[in-house]
C-alpha atoms as a printed R data frame, in Angstrom:
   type eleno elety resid chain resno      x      y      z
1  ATOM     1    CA   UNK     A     1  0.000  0.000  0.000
2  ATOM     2    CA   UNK     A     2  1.557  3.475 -0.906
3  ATOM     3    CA   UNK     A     3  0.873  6.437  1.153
4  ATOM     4    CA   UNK     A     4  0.674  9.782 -0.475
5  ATOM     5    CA   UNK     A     5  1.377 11.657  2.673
6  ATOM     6    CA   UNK     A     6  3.063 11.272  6.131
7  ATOM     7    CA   UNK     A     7 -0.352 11.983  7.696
8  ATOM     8    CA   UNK     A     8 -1.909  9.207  6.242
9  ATOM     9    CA   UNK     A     9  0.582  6.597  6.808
10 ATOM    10    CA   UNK     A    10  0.498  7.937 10.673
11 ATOM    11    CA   UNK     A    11 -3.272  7.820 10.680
12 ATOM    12    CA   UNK     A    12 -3.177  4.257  9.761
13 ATOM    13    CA   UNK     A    13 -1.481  3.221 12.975
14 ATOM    14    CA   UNK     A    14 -4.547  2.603 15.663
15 ATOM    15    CA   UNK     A    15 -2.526  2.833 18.780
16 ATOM    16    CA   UNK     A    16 -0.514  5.534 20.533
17 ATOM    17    CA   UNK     A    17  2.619  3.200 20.548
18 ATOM    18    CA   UNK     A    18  2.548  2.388 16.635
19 ATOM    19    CA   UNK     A    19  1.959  5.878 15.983
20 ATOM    20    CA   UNK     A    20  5.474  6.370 17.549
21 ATOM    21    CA   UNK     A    21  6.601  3.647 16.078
22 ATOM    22    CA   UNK     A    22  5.634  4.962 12.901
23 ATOM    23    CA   UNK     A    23  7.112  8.259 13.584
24 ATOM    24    CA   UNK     A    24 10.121  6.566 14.559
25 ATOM    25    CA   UNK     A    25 11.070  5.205 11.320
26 ATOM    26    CA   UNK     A    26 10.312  8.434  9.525
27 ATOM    27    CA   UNK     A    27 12.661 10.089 11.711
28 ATOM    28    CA   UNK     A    28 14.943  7.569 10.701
29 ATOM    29    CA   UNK     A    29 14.712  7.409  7.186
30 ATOM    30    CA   UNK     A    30 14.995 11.314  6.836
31 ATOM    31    CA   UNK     A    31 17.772 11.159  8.387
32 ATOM    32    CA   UNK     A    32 19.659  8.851  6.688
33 ATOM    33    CA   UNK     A    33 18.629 10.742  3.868
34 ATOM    34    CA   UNK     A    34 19.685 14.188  4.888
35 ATOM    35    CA   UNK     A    35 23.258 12.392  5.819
36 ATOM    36    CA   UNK     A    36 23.546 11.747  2.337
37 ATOM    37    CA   UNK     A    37 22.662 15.005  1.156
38 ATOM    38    CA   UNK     A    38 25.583 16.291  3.639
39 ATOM    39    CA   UNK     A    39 27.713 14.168  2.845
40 ATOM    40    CA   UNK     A    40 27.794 15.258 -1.025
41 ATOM    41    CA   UNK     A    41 26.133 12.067 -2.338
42 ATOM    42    CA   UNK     A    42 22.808 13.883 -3.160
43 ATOM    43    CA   UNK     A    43 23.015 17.913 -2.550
44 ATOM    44    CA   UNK     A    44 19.643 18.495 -3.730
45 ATOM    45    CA   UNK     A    45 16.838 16.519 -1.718
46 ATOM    46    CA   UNK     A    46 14.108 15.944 -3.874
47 ATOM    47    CA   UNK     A    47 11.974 12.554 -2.411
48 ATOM    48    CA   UNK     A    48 12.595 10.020  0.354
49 ATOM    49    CA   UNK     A    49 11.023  6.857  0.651
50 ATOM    50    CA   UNK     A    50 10.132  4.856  3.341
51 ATOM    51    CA   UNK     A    51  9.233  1.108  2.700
52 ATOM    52    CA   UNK     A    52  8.726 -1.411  5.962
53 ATOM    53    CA   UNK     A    53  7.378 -4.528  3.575
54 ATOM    54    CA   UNK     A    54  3.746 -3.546  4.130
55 ATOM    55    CA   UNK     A    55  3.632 -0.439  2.643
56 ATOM    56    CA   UNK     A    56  5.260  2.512  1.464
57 ATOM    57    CA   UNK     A    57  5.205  6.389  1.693
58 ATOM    58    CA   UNK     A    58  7.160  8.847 -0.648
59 ATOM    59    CA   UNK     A    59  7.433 12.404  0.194
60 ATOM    60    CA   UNK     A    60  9.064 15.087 -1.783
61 ATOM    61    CA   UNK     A    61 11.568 18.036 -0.544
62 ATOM    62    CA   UNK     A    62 13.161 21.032 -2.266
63 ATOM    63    CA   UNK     A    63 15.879 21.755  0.182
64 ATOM    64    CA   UNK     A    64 17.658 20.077  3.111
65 ATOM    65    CA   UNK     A    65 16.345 22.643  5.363
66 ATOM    66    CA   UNK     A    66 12.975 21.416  4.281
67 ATOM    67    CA   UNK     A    67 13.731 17.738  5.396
68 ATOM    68    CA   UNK     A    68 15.187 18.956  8.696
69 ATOM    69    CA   UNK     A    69 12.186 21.116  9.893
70 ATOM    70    CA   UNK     A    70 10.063 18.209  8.492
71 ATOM    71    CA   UNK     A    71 12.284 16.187 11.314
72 ATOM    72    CA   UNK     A    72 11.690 18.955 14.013
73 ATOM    73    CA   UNK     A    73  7.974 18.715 12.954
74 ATOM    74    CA   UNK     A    74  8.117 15.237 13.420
75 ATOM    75    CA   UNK     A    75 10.001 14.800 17.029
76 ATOM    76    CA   UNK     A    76  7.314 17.344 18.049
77 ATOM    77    CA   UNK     A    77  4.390 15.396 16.902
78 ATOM    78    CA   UNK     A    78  6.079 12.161 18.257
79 ATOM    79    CA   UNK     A    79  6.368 13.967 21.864
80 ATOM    80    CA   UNK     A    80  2.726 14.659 21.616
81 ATOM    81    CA   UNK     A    81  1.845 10.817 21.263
82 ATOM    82    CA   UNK     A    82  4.230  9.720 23.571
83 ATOM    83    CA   UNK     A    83  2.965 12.600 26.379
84 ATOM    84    CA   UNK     A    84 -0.808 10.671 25.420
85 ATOM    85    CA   UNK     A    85  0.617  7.374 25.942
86 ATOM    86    CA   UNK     A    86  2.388  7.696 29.329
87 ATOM    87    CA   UNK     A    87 -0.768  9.785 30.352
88 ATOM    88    CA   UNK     A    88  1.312 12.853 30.978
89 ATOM    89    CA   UNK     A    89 -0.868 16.370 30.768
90 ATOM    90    CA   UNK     A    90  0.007 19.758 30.944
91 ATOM    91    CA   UNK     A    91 -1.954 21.891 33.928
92 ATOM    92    CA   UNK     A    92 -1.898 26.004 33.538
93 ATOM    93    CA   UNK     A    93 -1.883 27.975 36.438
94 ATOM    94    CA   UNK     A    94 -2.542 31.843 36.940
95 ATOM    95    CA   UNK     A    95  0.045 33.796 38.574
96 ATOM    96    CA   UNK     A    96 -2.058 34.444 41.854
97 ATOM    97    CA   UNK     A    97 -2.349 30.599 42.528
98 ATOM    98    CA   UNK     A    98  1.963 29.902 42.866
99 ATOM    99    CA   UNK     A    99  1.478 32.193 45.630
């Protein structure tokens, strides 16, 4: 199955921990392609791919800085799900109730 978006791919995933599984290898494989774009092999990012046997997802960049805020997107959205999983919340308090 090919996934024309990261969103969708993600979506698939019915649990918290899959989703960061899921994230997890995205992560991954944009990395390992932005190493190769630093490393001179490919200078110009223009698609990564990301196959784990039961499906794949292609997603298209113009510039490495593209693929890394894509990455900083993506450790933000996999904090999210892992914050839902462990059952961690964030509580917002007025000034007048530290006191």
């Amino acid at each position: 199955m090919i996934y024309e978006s990261i969103s969708a791919f993600v979506g698939s995933k019915t649990t918290h921990a899959d989703r960061i599984t899921a994230i997890d290898a995205l992560i991954d494989a944009m990395l390992l392609t932005l190493a190769d774009a630093t490393n001179g092999m490919n200078p110009t990012v223009e698609e990564y791919q990301l196959d784990d046997g039961q499906m794949k997802i292609r997603t298209r960049y113009r510039s490495i800085s593209d693929v890394e805020a894509g990455i900083k997107s993506l450790e933000k959205l996999k904090q999210m799900y892992v914050n839902r999983y462990n059952g961690h919340v964030s509580v917002l308090r007025d000034v007048r109730g530290l006191s």
